[in-house]
C-alpha positions as CSV (number, residue, x, y, z in Angstrom):
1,X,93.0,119.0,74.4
2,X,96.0,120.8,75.9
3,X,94.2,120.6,79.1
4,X,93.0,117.3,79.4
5,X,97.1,116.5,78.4
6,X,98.2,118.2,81.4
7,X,95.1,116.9,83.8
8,X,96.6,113.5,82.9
9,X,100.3,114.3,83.5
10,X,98.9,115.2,86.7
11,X,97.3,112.0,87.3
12,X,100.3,110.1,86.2
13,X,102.6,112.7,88.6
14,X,100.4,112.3,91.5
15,X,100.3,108.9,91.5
16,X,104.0,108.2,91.6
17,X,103.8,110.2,94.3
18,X,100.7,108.1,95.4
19,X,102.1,104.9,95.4
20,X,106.0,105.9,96.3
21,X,104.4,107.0,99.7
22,X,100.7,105.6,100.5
23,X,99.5,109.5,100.2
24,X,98.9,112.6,98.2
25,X,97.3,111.9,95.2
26,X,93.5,113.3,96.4
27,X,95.5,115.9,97.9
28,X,97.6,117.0,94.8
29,X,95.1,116.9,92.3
30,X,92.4,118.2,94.0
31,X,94.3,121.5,95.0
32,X,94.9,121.5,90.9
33,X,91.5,121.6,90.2
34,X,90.6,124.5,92.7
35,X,93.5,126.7,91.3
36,X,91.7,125.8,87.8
37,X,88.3,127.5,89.0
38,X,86.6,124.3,89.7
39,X,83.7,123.9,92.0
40,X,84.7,122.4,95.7
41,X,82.6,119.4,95.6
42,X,82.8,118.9,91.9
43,X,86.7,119.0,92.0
44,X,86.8,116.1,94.9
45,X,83.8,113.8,93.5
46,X,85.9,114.0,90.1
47,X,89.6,113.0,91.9
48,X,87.2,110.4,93.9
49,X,85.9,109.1,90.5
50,X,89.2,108.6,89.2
51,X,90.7,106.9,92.2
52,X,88.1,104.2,91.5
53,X,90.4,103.3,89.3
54,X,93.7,104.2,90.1
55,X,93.4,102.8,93.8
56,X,92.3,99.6,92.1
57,X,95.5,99.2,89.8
58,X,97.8,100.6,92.6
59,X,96.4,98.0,95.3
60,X,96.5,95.3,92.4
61,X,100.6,96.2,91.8
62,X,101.1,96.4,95.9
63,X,99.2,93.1,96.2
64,X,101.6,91.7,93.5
65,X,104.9,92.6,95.2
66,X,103.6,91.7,98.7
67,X,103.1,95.1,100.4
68,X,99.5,94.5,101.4
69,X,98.3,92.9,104.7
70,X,94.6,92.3,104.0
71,X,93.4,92.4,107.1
72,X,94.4,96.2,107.9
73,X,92.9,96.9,104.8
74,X,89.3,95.6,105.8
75,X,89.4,97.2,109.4
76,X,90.7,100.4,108.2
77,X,89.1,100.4,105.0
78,X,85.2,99.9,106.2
79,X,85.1,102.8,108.7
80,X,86.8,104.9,106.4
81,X,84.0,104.4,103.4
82,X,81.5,104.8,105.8
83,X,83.5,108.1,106.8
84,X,84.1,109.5,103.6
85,X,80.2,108.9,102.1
86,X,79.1,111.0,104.9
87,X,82.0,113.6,104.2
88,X,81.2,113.6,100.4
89,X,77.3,114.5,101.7
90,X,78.9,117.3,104.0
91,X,80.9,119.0,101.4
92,X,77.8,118.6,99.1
93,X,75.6,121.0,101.0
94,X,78.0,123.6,101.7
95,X,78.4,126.8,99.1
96,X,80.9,127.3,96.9
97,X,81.9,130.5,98.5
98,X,82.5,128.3,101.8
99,X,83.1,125.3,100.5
100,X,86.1,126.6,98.7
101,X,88.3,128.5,101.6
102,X,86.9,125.6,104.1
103,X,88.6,122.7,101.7
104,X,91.6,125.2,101.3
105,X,92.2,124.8,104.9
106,X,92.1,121.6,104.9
107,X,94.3,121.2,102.2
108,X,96.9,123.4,103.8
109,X,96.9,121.8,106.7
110,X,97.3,118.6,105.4
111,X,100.0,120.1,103.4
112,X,102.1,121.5,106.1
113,X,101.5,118.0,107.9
114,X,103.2,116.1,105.0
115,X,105.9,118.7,104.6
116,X,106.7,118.6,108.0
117,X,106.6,114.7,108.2
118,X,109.0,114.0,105.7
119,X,111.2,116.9,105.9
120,X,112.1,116.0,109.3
121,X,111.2,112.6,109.9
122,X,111.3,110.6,106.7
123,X,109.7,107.6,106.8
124,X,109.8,106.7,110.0
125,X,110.5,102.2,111.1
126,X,109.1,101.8,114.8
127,X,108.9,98.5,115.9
128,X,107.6,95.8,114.2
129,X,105.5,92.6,114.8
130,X,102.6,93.7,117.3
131,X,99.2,93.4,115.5
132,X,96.9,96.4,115.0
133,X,93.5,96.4,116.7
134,X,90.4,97.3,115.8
135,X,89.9,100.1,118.3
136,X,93.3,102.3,116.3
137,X,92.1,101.1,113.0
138,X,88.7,102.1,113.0
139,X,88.9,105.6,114.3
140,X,91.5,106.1,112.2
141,X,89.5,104.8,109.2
142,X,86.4,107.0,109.7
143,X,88.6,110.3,110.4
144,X,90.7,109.7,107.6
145,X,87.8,108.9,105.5
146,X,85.6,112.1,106.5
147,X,88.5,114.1,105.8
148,X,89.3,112.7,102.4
149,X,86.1,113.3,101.0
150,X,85.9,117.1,102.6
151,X,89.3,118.0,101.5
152,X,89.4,115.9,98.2
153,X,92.3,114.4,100.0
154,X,93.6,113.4,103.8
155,X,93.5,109.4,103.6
156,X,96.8,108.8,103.1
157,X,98.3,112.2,104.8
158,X,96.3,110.8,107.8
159,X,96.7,107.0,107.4
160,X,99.8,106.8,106.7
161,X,101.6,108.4,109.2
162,X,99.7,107.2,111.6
163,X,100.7,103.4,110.8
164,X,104.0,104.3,110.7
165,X,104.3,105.4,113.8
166,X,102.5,102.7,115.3
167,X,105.5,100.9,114.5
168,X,103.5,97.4,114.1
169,X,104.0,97.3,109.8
170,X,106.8,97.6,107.8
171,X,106.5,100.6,105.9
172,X,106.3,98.9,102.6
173,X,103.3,96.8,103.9
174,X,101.6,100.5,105.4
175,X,101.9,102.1,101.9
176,X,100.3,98.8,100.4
177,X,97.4,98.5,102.8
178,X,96.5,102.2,102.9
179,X,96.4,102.2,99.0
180,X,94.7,99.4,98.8
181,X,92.1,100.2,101.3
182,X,91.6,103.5,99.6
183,X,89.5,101.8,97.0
184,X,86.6,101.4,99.1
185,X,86.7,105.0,100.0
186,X,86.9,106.3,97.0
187,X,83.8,104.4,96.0
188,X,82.2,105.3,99.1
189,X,82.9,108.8,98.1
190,X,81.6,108.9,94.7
191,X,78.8,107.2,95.5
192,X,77.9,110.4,97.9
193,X,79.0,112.7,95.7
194,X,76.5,111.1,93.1
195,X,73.6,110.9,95.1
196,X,74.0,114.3,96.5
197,X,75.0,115.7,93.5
198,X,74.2,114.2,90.5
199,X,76.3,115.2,87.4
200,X,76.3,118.5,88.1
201,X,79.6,120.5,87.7
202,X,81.6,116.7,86.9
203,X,83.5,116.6,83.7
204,X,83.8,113.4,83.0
205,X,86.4,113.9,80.3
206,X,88.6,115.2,83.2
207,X,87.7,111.9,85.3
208,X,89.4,109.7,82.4
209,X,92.3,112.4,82.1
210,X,92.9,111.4,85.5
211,X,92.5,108.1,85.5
212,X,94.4,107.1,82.4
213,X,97.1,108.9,83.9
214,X,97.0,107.3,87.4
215,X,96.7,103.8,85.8
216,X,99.8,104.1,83.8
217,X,101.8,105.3,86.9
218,X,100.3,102.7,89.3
219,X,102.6,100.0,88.2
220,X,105.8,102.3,88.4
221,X,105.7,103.7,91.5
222,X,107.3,100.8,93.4
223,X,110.4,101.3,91.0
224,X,110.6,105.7,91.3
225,X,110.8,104.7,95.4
226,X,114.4,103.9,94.2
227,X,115.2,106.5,92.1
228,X,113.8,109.4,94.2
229,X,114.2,109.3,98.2
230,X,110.7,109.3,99.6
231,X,111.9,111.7,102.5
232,X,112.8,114.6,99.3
233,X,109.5,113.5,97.5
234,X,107.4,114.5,100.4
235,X,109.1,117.6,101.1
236,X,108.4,118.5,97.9
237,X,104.8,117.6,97.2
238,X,104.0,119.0,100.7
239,X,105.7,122.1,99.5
240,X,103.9,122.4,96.2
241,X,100.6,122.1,98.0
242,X,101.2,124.9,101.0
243,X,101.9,127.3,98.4
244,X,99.0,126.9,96.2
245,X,96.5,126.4,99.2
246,X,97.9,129.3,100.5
247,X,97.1,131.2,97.2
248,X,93.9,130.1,97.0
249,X,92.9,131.6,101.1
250,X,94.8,134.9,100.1
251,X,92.6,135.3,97.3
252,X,89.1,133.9,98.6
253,X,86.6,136.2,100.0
254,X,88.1,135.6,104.1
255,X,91.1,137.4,103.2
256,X,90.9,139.0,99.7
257,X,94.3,140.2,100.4
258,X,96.1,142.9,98.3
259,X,98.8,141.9,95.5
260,X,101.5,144.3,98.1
261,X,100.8,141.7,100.9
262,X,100.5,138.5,98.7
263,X,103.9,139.4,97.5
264,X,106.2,139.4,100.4
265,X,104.1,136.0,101.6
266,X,104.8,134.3,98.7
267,X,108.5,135.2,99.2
268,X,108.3,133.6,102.4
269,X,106.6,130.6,101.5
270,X,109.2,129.7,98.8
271,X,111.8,130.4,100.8
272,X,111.0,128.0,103.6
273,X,110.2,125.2,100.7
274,X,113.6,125.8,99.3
275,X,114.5,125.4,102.8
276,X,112.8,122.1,103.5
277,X,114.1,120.5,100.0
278,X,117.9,121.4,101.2
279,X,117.3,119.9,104.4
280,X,115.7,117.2,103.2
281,X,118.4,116.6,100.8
282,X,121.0,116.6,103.6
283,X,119.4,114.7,106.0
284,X,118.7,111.8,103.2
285,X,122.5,112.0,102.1
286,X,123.3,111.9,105.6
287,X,120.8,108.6,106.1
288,X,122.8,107.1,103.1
289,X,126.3,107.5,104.3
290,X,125.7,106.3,107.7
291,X,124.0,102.9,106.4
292,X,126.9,102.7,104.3
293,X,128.9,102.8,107.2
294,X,127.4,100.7,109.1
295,X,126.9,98.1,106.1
296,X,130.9,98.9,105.8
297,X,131.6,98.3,109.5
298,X,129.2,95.1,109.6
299,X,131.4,93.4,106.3
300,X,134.6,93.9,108.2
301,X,133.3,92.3,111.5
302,X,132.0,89.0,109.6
303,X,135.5,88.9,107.6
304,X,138.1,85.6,109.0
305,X,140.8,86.3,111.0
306,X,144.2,85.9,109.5
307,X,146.6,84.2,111.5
């Protein structure tokens, strides 16, 4: 019981996180289950699984405030179920004892892409108004998708950013499309993972954990955006998912390193997160009092003229 309590707290955390910024809910909870001992592919058909759900409510609450444009979500969400039902097979047929270190990889690299993003970039506003074709979306979709469903997580790390900094979507109407979109991977996904797979290794009493814990955060995650700066967020998820990826490789059969060098790595590691939170802290205060600023500057040039 205490287990399936904290799976869903993790559901519910990594959906905030989800819907504050299009991305890192596969990613989070997948690297969860891994540091729990669970098999590679059972671990991502088992976030997939969830998602059904989750990515339903989330698009649902999106839909409801405005932040979807429906027809990014059915040029980017096509390719990328088609992408992440032949990634789900992929994973499928690989070992554990390479499956495991390969999603790892992937995982820390996705990490270190999401730390990086936000720490020093935020969220970034190109410019808006030109329309998206189908030749970006696509690609983009069946990458994104692949990866997702090999790394239990990559659509939104990969998505998202990359719609950003198109600079042709608000951001508010990116994070909406992408997790709206990511409904049909998801079920792509699991459908892979179920043909390949069957049952074996799922528990499905983690799948509801999940999902019950998703479902009740989908709705809130448009109101944390205003309590916690997505720029800090994303530092810190990206943080929390170097270090335990980075745990996993040290102790998986490539490396099998010895608890005198894990040590001193770890150090490291925490350090530069520590690191990235301060900065990202700064910068965001930074963001703040210059918009106030300019906000100030903007009331004093609009107020009459006393004669």
């Amino acid at each position: 019981m205490r287990t399936l309590i904290l799976l869903a707290l993790a559901g519910l955390g990594a959906q905030l996180v989800d819907g504050s910024l299009g991305m890192a809910y596969g990613v989070t909870s997948t690297t969860l289950l891994l540091a729990m001992g669970t098999n590679p592919a059972a671990a991502s058909a088992t976030v997939h699984l969830s998602e059904i759900g989750t990515t339903l409510m989330s698009g649902a609450s999106h839909w409801r405030f405005g932040n979807v444009d429906w027809k990014v979500v059915v040029r980017i969400g096509v390719p990328g179920a088609v992408g992440s039902f032949l990634g789900a097979t992929v994973l499928s047929k690989l070992s554990t004892e390479v499956a495991e270190p390969v999603m790892s990889l992937i995982l820390l690299g996705l990490g270190v892409y999401v730390m990086s993003r936000f720490t020093f970039k935020g969220l970034p506003e190109g410019r808006l108004g030109k329309p998206l074709r189908k030749r970006f979306l696509a690609p983009l979709g069946l990458v994104a998708g692949f990866l997702d469903a090999t790394g239990g997580g990559g659509w939104g790390p990969v998505g998202t950013p990359a719609l950003l900094a198109s600079g042709r979507m608000e951001p508010r109407k990116v994070i909406g499309s992408v997790d709206t979109s990511e409904f049909l991977v998801a079920v792509a996904a699991s459908l892979g993972f179920l043909f390949s797979l069957g049952s074996q290794g799922l528990k499905w009493t983690w799948v509801v954990a999940f999902l019950l814990g998703g479902v009740v955060a989908a709705p809130v995650a448009a109101w944390l955006v205003r309590l916690v700066p997505p720029r800090v967020l994303g530092s810190a998820v990206g943080g929390i998912i170097v270090v335990t990826n980075v745990r996993t490789l040290l102790h998986s059969d490539w490396i099998g390193a010895p608890g005198a060098l894990s040590t001193p790595v770890y150090v490291v590691l925490y350090g530069m997160w520590a690191a990235a939170l301060a900065y990202s802290v700064r910068a965001h205060r930074r963001d703040e009092a210059r918009k106030a600023r300019t906000e100030s500057e903007s009331a004093e040039g609009r107020q009459p003229v006393r004669v």
